[in-house]
PDB file of N, CA, C, O and CB in Angstrom:
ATOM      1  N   UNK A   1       2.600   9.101   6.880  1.00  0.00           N
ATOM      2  CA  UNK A   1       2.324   7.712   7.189  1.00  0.00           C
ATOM      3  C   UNK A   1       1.964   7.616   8.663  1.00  0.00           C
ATOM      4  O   UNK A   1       2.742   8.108   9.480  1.00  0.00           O
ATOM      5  CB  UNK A   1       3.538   6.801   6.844  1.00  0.00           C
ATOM      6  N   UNK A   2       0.803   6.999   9.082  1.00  0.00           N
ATOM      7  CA  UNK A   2       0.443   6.851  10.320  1.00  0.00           C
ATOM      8  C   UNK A   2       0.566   5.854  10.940  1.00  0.00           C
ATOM      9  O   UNK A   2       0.576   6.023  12.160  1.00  0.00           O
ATOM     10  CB  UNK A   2      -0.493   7.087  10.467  1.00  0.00           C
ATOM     11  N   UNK A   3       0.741   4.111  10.330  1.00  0.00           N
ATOM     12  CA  UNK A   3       0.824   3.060  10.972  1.00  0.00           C
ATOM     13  C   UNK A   3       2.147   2.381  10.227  1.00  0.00           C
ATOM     14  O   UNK A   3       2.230   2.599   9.018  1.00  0.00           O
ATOM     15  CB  UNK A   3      -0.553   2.299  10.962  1.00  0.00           C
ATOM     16  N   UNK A   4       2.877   1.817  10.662  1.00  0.00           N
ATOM     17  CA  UNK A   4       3.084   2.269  11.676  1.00  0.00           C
ATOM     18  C   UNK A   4       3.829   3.547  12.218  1.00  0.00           C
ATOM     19  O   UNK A   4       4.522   4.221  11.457  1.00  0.00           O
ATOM     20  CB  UNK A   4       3.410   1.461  12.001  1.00  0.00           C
ATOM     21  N   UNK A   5       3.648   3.917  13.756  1.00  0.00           N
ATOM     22  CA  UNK A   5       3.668   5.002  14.246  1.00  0.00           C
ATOM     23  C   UNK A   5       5.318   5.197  14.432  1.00  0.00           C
ATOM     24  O   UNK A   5       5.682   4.096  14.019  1.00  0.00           O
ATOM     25  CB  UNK A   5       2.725   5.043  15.463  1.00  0.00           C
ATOM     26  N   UNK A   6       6.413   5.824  14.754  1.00  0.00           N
ATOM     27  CA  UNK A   6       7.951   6.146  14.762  1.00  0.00           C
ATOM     28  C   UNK A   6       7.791   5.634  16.143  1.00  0.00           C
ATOM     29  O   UNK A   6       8.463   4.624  16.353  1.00  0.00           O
ATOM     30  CB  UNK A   6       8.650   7.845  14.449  1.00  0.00           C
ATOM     31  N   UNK A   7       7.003   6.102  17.252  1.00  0.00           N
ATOM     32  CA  UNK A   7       6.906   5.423  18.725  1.00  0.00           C
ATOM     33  C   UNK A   7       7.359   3.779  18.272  1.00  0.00           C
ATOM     34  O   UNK A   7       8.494   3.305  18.223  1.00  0.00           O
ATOM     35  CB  UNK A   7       5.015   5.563  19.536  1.00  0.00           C
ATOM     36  N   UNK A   8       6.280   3.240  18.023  1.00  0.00           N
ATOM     37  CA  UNK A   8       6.280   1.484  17.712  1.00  0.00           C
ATOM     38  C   UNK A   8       7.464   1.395  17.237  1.00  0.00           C
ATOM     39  O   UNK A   8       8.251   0.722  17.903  1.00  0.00           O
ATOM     40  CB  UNK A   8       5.168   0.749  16.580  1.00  0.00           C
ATOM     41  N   UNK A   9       7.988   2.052  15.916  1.00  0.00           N
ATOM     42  CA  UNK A   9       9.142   1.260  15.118  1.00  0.00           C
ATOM     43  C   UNK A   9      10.368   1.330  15.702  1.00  0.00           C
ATOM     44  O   UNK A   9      11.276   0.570  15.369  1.00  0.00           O
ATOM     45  CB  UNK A   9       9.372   1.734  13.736  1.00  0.00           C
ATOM     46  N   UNK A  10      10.522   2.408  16.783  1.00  0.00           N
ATOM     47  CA  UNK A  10      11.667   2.268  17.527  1.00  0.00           C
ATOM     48  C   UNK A  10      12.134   1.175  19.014  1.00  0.00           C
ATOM     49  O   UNK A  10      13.113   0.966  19.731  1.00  0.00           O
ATOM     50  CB  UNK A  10      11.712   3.570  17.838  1.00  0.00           C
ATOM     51  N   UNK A  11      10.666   0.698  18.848  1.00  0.00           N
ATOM     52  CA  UNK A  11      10.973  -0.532  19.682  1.00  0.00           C
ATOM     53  C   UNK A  11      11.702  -1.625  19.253  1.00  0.00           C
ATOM     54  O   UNK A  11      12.241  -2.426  20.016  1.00  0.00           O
ATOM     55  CB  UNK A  11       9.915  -1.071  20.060  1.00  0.00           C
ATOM     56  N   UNK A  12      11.737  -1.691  17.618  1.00  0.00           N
ATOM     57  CA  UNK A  12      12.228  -2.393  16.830  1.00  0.00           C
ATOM     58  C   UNK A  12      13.712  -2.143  16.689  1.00  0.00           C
ATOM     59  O   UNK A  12      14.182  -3.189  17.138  1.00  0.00           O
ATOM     60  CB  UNK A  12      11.532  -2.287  15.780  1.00  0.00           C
ATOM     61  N   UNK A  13      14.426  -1.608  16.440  1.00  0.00           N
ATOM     62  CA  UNK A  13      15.593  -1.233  16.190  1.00  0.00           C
ATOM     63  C   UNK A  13      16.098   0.289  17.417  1.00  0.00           C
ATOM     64  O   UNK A  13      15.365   0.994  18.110  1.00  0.00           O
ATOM     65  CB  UNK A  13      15.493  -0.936  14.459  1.00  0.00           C
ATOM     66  N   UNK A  14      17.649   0.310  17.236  1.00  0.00           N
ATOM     67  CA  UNK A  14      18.470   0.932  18.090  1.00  0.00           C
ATOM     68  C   UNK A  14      18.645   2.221  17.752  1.00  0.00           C
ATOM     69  O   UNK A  14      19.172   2.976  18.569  1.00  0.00           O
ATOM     70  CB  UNK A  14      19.605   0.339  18.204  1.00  0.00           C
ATOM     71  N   UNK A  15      18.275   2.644  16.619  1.00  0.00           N
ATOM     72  CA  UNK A  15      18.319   4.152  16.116  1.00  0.00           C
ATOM     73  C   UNK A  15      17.743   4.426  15.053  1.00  0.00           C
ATOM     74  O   UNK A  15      17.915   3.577  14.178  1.00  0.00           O
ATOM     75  CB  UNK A  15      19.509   4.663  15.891  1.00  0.00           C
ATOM     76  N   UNK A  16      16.738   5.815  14.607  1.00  0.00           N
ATOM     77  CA  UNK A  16      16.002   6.133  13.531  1.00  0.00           C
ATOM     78  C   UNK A  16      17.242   5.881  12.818  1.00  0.00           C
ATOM     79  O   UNK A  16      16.621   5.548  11.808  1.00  0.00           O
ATOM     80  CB  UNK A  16      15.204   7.533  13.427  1.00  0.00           C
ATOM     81  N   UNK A  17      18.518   5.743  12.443  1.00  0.00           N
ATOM     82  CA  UNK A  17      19.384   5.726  11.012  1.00  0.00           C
ATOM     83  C   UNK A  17      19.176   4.515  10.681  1.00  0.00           C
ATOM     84  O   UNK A  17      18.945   4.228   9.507  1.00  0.00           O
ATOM     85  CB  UNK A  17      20.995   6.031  10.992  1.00  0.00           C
ATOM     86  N   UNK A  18      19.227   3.406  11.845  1.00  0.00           N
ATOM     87  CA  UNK A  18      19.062   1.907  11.136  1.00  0.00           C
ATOM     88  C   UNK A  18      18.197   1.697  10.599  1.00  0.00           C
ATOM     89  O   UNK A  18      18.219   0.909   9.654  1.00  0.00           O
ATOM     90  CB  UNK A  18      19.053   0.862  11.759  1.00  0.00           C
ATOM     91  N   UNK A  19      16.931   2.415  11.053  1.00  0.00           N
ATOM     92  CA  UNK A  19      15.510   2.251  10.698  1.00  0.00           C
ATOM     93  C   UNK A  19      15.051   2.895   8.980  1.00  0.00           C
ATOM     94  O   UNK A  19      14.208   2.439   8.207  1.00  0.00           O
ATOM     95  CB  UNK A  19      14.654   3.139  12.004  1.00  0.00           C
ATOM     96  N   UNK A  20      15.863   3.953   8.825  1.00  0.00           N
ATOM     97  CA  UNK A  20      16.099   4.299   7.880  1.00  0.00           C
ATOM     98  C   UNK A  20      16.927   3.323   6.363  1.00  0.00           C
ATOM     99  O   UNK A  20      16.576   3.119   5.201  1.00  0.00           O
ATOM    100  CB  UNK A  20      16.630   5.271   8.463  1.00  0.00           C
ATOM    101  N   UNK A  21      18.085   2.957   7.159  1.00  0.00           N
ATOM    102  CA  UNK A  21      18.776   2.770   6.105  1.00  0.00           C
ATOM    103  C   UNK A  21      18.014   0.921   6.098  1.00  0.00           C
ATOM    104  O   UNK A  21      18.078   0.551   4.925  1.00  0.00           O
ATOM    105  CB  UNK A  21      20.716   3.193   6.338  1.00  0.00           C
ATOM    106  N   UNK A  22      17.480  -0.039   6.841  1.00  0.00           N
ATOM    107  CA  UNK A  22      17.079  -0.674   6.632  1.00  0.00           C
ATOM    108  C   UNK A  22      15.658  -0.854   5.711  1.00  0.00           C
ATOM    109  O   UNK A  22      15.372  -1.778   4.949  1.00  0.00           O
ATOM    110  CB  UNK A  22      17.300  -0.895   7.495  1.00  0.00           C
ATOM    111  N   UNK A  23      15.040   0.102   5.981  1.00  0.00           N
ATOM    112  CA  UNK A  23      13.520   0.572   5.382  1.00  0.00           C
ATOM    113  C   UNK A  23      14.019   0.874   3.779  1.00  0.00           C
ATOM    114  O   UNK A  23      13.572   0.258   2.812  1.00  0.00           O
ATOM    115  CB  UNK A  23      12.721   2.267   6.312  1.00  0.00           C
ATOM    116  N   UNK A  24      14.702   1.597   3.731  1.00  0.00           N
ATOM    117  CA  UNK A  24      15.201   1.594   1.958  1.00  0.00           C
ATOM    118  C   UNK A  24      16.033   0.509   1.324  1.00  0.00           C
ATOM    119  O   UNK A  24      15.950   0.462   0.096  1.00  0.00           O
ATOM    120  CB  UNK A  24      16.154   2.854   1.606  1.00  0.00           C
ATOM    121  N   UNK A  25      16.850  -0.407   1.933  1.00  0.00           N
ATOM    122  CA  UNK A  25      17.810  -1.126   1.310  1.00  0.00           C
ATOM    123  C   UNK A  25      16.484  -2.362   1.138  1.00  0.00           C
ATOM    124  O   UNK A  25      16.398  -2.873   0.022  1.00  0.00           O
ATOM    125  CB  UNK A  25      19.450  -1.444   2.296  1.00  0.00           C
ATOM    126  N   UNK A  26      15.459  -2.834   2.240  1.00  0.00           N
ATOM    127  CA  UNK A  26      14.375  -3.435   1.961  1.00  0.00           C
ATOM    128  C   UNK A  26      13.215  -3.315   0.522  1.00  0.00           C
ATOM    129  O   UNK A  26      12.721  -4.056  -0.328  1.00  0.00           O
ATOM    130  CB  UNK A  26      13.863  -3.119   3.062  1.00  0.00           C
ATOM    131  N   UNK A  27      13.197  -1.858   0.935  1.00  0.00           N
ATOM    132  CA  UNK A  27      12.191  -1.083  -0.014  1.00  0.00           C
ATOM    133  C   UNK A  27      12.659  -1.434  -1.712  1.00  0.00           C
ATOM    134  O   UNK A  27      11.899  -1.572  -2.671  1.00  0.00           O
ATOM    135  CB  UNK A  27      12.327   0.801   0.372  1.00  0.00           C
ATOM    136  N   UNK A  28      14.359  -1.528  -1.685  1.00  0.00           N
ATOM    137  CA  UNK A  28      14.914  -1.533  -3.172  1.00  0.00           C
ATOM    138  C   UNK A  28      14.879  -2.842  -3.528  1.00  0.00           C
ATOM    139  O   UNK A  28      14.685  -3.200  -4.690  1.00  0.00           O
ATOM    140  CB  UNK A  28      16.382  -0.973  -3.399  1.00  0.00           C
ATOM    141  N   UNK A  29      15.069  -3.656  -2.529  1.00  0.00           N
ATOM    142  CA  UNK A  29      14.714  -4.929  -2.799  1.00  0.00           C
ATOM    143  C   UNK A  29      13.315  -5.514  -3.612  1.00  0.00           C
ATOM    144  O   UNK A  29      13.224  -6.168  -4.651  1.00  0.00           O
ATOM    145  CB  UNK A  29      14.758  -5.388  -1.596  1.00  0.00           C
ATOM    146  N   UNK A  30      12.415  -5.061  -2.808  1.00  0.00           N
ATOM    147  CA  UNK A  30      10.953  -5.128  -3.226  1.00  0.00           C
ATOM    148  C   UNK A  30      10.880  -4.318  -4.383  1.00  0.00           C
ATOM    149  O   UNK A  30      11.356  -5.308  -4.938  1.00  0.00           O
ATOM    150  CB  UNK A  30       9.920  -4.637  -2.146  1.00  0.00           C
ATOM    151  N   UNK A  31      10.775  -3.638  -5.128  1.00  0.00           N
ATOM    152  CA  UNK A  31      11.308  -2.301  -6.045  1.00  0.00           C
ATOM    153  C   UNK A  31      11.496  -3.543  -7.514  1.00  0.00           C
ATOM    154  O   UNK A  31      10.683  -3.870  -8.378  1.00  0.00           O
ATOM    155  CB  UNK A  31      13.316  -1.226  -5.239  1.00  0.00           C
ATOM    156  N   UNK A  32      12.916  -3.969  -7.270  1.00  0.00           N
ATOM    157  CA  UNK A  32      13.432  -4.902  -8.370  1.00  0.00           C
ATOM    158  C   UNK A  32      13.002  -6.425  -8.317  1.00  0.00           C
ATOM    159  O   UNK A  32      13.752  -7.238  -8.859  1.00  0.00           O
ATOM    160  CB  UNK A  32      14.962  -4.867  -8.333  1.00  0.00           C
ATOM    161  N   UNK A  33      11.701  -6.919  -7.622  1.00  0.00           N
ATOM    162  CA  UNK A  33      11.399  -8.103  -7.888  1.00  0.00           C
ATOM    163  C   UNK A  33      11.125  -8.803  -6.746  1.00  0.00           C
ATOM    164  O   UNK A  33      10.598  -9.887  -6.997  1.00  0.00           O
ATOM    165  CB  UNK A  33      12.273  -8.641  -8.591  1.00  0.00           C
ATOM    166  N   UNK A  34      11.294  -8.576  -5.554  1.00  0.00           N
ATOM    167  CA  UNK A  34      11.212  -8.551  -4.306  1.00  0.00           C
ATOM    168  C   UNK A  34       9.800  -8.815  -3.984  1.00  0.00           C
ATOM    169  O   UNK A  34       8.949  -8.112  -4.529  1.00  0.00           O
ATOM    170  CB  UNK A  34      11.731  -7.383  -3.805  1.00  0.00           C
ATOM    171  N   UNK A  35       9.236 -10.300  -2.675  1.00  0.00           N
ATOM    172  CA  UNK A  35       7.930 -10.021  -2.797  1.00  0.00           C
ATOM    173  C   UNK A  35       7.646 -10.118  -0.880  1.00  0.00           C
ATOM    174  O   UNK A  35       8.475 -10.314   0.009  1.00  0.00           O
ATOM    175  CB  UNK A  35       7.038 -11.289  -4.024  1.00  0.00           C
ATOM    176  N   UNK A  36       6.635  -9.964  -0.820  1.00  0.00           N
ATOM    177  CA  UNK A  36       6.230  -9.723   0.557  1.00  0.00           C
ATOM    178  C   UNK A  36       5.596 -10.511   1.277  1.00  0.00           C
ATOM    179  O   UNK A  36       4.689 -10.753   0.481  1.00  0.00           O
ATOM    180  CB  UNK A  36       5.608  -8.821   0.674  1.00  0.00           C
ATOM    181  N   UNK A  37       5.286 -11.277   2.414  1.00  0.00           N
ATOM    182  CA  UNK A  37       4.853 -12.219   2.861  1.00  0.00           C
ATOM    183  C   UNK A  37       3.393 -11.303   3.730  1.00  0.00           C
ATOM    184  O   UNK A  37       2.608 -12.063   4.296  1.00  0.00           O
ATOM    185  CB  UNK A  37       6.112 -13.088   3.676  1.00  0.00           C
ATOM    186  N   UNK A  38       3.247 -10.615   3.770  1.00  0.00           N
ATOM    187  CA  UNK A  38       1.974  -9.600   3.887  1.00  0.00           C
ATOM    188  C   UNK A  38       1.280  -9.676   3.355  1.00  0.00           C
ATOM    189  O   UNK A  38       1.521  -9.277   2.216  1.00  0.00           O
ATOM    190  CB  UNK A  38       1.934  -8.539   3.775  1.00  0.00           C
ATOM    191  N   UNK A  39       0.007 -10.148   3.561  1.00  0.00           N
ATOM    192  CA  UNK A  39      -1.668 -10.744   2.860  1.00  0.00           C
ATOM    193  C   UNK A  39      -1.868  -8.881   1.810  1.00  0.00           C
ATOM    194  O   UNK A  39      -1.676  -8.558   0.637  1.00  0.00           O
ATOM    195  CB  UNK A  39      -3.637 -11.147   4.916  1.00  0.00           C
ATOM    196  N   UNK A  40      -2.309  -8.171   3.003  1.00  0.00           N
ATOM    197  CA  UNK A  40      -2.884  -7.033   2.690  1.00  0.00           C
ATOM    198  C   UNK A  40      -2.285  -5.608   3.164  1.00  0.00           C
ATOM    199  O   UNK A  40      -2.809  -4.927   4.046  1.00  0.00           O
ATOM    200  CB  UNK A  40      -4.109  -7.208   3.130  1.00  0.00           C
ATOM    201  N   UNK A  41      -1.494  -5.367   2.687  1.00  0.00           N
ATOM    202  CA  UNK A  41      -0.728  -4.122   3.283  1.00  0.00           C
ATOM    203  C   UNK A  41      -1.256  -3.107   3.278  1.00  0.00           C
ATOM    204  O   UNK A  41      -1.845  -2.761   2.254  1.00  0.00           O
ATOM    205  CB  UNK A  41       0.348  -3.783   2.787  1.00  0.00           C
ATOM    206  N   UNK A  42      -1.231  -2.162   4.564  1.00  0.00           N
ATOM    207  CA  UNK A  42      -1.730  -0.752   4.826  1.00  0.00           C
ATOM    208  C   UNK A  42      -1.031   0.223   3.665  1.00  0.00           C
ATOM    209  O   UNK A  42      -1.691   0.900   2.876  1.00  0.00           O
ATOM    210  CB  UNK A  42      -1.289  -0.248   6.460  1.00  0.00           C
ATOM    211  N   UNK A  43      -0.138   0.191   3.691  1.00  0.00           N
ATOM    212  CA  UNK A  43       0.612   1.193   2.560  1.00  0.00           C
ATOM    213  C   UNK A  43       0.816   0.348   0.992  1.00  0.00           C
ATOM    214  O   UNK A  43       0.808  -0.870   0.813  1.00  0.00           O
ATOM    215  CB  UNK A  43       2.399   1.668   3.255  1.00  0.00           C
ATOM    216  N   UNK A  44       1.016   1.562  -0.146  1.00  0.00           N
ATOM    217  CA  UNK A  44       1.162   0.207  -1.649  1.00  0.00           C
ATOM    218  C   UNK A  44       2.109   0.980  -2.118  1.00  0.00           C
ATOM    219  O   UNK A  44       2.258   1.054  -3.338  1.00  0.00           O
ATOM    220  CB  UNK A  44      -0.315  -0.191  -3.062  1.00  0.00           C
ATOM    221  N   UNK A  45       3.084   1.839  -1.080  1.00  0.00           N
ATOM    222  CA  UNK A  45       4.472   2.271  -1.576  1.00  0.00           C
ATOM    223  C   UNK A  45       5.865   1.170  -0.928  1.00  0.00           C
ATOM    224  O   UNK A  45       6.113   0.722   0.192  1.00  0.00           O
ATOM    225  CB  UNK A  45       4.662   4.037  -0.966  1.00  0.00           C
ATOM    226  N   UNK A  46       6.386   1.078  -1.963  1.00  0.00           N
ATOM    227  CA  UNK A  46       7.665   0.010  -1.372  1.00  0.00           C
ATOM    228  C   UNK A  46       8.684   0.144  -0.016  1.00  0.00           C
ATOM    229  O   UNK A  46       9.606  -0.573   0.373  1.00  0.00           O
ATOM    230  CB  UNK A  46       8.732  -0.009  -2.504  1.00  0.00           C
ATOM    231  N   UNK A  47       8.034   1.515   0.575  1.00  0.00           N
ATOM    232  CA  UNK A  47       8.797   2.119   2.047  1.00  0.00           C
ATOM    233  C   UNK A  47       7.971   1.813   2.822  1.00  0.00           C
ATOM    234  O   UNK A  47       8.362   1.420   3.921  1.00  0.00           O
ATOM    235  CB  UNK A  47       9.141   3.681   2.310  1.00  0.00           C
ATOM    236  N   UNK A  48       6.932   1.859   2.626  1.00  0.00           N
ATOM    237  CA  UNK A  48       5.819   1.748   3.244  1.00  0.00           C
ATOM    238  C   UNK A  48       5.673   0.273   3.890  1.00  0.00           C
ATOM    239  O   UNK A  48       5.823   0.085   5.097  1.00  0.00           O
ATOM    240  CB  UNK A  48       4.776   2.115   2.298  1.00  0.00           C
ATOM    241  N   UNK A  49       5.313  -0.935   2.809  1.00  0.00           N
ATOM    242  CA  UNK A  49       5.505  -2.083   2.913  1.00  0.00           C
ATOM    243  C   UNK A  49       6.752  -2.466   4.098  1.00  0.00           C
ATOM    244  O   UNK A  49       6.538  -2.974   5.198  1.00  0.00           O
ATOM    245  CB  UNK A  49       5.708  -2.471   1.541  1.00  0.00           C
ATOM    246  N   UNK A  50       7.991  -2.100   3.581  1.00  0.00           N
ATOM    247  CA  UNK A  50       9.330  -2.286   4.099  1.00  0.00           C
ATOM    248  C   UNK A  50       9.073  -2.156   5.859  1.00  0.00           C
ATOM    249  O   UNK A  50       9.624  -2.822   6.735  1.00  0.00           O
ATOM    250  CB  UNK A  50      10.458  -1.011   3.368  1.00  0.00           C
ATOM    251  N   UNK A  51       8.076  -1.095   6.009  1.00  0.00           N
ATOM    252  CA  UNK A  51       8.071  -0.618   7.452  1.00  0.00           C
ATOM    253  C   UNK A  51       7.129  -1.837   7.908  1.00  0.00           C
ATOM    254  O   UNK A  51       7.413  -2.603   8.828  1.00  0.00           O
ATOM    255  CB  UNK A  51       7.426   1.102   7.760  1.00  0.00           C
ATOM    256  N   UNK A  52       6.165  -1.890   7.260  1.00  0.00           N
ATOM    257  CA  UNK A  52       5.085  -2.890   7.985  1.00  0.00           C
ATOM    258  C   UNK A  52       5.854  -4.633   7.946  1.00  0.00           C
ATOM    259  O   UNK A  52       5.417  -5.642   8.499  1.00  0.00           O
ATOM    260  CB  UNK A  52       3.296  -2.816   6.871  1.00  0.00           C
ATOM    261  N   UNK A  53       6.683  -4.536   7.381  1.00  0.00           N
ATOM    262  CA  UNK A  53       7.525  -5.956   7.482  1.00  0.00           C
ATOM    263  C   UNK A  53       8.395  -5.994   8.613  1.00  0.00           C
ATOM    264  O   UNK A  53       8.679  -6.935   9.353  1.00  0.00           O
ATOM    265  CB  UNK A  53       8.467  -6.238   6.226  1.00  0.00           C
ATOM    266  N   UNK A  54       8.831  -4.599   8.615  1.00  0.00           N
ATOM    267  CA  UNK A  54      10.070  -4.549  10.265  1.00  0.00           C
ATOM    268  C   UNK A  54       8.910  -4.333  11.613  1.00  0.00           C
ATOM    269  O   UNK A  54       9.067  -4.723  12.770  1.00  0.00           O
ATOM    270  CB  UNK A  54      11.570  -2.548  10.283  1.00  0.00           C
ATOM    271  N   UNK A  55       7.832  -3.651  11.087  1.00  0.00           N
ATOM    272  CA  UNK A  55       7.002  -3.646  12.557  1.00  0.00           C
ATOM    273  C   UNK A  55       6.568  -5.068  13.110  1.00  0.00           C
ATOM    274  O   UNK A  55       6.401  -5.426  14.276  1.00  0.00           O
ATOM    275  CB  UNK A  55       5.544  -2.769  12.402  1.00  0.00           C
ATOM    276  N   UNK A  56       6.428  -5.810  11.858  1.00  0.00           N
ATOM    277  CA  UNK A  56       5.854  -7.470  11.888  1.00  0.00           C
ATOM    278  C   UNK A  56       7.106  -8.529  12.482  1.00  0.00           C
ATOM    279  O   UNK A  56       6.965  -9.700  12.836  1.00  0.00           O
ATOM    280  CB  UNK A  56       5.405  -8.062  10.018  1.00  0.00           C
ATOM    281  N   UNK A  57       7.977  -7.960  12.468  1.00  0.00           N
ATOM    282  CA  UNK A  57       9.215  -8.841  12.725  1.00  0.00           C
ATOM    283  C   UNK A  57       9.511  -9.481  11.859  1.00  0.00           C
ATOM    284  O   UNK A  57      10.214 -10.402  12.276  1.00  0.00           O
ATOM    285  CB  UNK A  57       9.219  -9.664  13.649  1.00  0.00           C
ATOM    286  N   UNK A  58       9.283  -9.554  10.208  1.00  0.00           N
ATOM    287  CA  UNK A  58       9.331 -10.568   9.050  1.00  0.00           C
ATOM    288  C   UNK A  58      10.756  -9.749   8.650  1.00  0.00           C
ATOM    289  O   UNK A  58      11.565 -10.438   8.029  1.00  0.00           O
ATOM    290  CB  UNK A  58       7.799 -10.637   7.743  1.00  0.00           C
ATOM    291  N   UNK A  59      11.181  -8.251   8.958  1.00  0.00           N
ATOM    292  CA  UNK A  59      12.284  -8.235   8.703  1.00  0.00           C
ATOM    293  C   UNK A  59      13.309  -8.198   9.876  1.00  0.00           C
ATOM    294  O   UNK A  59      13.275  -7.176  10.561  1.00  0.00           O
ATOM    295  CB  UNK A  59      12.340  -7.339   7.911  1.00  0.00           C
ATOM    296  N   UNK A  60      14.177  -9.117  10.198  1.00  0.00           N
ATOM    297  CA  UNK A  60      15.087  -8.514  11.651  1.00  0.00           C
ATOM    298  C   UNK A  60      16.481  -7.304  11.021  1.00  0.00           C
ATOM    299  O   UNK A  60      17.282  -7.391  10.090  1.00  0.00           O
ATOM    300  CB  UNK A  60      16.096 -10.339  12.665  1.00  0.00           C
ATOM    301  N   UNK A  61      16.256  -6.382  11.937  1.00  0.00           N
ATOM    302  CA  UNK A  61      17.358  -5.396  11.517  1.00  0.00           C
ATOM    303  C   UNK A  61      18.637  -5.879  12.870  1.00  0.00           C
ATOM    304  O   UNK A  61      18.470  -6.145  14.060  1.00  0.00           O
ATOM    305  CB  UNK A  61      16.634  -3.392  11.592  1.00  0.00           C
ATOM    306  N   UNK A  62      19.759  -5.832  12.102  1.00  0.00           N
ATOM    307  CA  UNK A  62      20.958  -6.426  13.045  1.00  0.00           C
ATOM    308  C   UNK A  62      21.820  -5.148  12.840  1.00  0.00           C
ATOM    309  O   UNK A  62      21.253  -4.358  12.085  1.00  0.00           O
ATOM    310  CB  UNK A  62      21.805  -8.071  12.499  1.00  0.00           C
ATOM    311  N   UNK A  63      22.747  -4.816  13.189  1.00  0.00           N
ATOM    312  CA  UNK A  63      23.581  -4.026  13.601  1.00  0.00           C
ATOM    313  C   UNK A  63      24.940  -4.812  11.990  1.00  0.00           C
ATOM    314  O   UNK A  63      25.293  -5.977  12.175  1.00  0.00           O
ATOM    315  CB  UNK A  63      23.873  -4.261  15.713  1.00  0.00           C
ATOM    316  N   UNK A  64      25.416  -4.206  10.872  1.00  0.00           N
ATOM    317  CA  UNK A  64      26.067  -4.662  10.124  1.00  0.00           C
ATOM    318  C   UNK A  64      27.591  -4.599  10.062  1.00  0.00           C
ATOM    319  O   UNK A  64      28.129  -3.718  10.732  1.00  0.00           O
ATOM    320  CB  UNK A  64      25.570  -4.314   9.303  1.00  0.00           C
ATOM    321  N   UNK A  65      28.117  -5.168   9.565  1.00  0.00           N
ATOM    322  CA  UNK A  65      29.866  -5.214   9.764  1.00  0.00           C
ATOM    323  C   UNK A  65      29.886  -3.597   9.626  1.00  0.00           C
ATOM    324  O   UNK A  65      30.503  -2.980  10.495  1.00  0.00           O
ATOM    325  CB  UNK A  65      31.032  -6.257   8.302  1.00  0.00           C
ATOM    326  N   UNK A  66      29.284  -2.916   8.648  1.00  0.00           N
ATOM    327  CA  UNK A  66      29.941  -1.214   8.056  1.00  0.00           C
ATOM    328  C   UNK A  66      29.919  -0.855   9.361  1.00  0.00           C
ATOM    329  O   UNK A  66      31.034  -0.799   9.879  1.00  0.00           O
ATOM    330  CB  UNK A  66      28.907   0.050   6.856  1.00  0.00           C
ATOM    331  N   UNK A  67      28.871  -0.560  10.143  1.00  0.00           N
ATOM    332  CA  UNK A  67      29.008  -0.036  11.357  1.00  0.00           C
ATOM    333  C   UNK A  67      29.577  -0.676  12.312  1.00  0.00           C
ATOM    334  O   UNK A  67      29.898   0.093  13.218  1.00  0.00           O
ATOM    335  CB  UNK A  67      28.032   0.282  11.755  1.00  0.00           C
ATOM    336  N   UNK A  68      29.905  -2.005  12.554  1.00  0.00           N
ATOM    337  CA  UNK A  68      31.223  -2.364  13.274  1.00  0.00           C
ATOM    338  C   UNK A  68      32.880  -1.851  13.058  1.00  0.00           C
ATOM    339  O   UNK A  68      33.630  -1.770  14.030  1.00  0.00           O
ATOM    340  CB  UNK A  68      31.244  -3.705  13.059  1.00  0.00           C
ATOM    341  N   UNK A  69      33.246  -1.586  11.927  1.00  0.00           N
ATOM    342  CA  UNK A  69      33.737  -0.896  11.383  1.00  0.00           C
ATOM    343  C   UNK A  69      34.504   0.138  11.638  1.00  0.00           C
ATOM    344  O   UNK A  69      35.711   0.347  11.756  1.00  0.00           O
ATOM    345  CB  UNK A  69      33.170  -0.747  10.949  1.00  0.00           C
ATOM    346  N   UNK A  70      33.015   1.048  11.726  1.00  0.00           N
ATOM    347  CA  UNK A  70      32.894   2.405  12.139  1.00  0.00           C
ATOM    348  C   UNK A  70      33.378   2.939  13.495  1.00  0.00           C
ATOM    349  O   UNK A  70      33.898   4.019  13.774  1.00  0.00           O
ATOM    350  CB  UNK A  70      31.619   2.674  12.062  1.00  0.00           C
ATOM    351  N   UNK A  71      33.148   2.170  14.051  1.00  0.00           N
ATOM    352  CA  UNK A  71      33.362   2.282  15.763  1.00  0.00           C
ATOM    353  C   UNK A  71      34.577   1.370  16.199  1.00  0.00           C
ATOM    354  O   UNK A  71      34.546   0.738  17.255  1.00  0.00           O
ATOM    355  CB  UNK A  71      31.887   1.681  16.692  1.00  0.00           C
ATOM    356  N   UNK A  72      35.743   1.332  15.251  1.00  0.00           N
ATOM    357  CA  UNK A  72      36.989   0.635  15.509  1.00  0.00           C
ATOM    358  C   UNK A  72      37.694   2.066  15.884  1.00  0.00           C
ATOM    359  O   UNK A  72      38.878   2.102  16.217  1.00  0.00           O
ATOM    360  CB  UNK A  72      37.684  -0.368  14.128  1.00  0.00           C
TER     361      UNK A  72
END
């Protein structure tokens, strides 16, 4: 996948894991019925999409209770 680039998407979020685990929990969403506010998407895989929604800012990734949690 070339657009977007891992440079760009990490401007977005605090670590490739969030970026990760947000990009799939999105992706499963879209998967089971889930729809996209994206006219014309570069990618027509559901990870794919997921990324071009967090590069767009249509998804915000936050930091979640599990990993508050974690760091008690």
């Amino acid at each position: 996948m070339l657009y977007p680039s891992i440079d760009e998407m990490m401007t977005k979020v605090d670590s490739k894991y969030s970026l990760v685990v947000a990009a799939a929990r999105r992706a499963r969403q879209l998967r089971e019925g889930g729809h996209t506010d994206i006219k014309n998407p570069k990618a027509y895989k559901y990870v794919g999409v997921a990324l071009e929604e967090i590069y767009e800012d249509r998804i915000i990734v936050t930091r979640g209770e599990e990993e508050d949690e974690k760091e008690k």
